[in-house]
C-alpha positions as CSV (number, residue, x, y, z in Angstrom):
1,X,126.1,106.9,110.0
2,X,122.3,106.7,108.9
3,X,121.1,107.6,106.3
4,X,118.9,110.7,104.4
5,X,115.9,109.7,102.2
6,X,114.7,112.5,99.9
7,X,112.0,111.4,98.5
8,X,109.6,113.6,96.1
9,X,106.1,113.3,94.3
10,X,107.1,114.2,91.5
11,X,110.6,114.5,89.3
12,X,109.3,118.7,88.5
13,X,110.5,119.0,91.8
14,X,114.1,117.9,91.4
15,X,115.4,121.8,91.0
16,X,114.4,122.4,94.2
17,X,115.3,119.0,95.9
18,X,118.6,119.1,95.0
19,X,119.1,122.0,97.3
20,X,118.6,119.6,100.0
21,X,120.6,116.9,98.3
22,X,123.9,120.0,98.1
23,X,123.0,120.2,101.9
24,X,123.6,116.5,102.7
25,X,126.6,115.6,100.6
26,X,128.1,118.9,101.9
27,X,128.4,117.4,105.3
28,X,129.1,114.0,104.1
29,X,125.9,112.2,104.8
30,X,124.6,109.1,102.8
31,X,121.8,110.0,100.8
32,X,119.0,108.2,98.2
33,X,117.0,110.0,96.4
34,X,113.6,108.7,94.7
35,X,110.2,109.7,93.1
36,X,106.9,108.1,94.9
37,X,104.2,109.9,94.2
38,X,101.4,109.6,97.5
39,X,98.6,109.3,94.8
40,X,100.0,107.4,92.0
41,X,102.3,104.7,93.5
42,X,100.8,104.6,97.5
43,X,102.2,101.2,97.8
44,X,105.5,102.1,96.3
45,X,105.6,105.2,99.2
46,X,104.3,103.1,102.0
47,X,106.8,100.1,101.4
48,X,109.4,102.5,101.6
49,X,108.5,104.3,104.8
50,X,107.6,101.1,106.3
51,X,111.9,99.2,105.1
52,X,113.4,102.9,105.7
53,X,114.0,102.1,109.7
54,X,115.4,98.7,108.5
55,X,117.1,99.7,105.5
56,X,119.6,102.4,107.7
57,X,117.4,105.7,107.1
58,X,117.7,108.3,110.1
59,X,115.4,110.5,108.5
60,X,113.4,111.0,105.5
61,X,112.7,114.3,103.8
62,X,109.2,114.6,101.5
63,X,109.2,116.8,98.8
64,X,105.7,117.7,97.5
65,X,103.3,120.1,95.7
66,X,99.7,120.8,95.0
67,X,97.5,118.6,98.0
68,X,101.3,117.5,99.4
69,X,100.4,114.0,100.7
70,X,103.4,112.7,100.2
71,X,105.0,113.6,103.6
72,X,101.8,112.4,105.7
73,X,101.8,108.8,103.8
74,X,105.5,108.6,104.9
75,X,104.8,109.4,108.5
76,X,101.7,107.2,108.7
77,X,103.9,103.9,107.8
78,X,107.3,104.9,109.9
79,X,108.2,106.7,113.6
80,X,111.4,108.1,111.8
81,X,111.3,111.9,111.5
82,X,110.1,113.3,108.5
83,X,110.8,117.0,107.3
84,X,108.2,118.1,104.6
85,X,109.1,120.3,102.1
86,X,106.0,122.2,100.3
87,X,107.0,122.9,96.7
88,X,105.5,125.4,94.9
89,X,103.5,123.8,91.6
90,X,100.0,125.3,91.4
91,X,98.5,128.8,91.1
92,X,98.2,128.5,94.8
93,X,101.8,129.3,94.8
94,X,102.7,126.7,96.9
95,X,100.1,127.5,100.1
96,X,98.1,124.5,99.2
97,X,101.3,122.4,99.6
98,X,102.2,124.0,102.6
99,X,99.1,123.9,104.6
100,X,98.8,120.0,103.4
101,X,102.1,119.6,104.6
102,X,101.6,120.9,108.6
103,X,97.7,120.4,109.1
104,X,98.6,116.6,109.9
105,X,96.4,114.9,112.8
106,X,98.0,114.5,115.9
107,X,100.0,111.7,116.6
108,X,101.5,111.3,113.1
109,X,103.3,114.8,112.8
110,X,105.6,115.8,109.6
111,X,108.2,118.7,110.3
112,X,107.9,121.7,107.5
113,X,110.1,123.7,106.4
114,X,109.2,127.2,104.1
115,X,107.8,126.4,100.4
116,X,110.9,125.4,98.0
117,X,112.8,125.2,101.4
118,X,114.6,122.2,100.5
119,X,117.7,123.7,101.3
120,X,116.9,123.9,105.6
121,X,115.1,120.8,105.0
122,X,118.8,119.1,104.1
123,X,120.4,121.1,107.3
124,X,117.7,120.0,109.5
125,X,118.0,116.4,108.8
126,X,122.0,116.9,109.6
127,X,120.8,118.4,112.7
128,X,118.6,115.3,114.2
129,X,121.5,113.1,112.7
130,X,124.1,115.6,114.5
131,X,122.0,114.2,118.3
132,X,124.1,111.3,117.9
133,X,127.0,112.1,115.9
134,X,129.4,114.3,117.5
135,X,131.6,114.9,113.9
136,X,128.3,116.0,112.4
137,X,127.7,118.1,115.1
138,X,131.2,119.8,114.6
139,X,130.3,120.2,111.1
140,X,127.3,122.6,111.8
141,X,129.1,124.5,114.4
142,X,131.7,125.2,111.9
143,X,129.5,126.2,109.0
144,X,127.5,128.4,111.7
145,X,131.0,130.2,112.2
146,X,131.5,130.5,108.0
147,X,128.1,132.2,108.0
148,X,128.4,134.5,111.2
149,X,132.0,135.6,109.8
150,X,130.4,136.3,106.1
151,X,128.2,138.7,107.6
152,X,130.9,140.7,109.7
153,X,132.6,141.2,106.6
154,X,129.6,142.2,104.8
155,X,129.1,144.7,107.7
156,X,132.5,146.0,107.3
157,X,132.2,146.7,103.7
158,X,128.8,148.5,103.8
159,X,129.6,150.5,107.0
160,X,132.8,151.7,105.3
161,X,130.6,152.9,102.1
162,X,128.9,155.2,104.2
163,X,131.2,156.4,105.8
């Protein structure tokens, strides 16, 4: 099975990264974890993106806040997917991040998910895995039916208390 990278600018945004981490080991997929920062340690970033193909990385997930490079260095140096996630860090409230993180220029494009949504960021990297893993691909389906059958019951319970 590949691999996840999760990579994020910064350790501050480790409470929200680990969402995605939960996500991964959840459905049993190998994940590493690390902090390159696009602006302090470029040629840290670009060596990774440029080994991840190489070093068994399906896809890599960016974490970032403030002017979000991070995601668009990653893409620049690799044609693995990447899945940004914009974090929110600055008085923007995290709309700097995210408009950093999808206004990329054509040809090198990064995926986003919602600011702080590390969590669908982890479930959409199972999903490009799941193209070519059948067991993954179980794995979602079943968690789909966990979620659909919460929400029955929740329906239940409130259309009873008003009734």
């Amino acid at each position: 099975m590949k691999k996840v990278a999760v990579i994020m600018g910064s350790d501050s945004d480790l409470p929200v990264v680990e969402k995605a981490v939960t996500e991964l080991k959840k459905y049993g997929v190998p994940t590493e974890v690390h902090v390159f920062s696009a602006h302090r340690t470029p040629d840290e970033a670009i060596g990774f993106a440029k080994a991840a193909e190489d070093n068994g990385f399906g896809v890599i997930i960016s974490a970032a806040g403030k002017a979000a490079h991070l995601g668009g260095v990653l893409a620049a140096n690799t044609v693995l997917p990447v899945i940004g996630v914009p974090i929110k860090a600055s008085a923007l409230e995290g709309m700097d991040a995210l408009l950093s993180t999808v206004q990329m220029p054509p040809g090198i494009p990064v995926a986003s998910v919602a600011i702080d949504g590390a969590k669908n960021a982890g479930i959409l990297a199972v999903e490009i895995l799941a193209l070519s893993d059948p067991d993954l691909k179980k794995k979602l389906w079943d968690e789909r039916k966990k979620a659909h059958d919460a929400v029955i019951e929740k329906d239940k319970k409130v259309s009873q208390q008003f009734q």
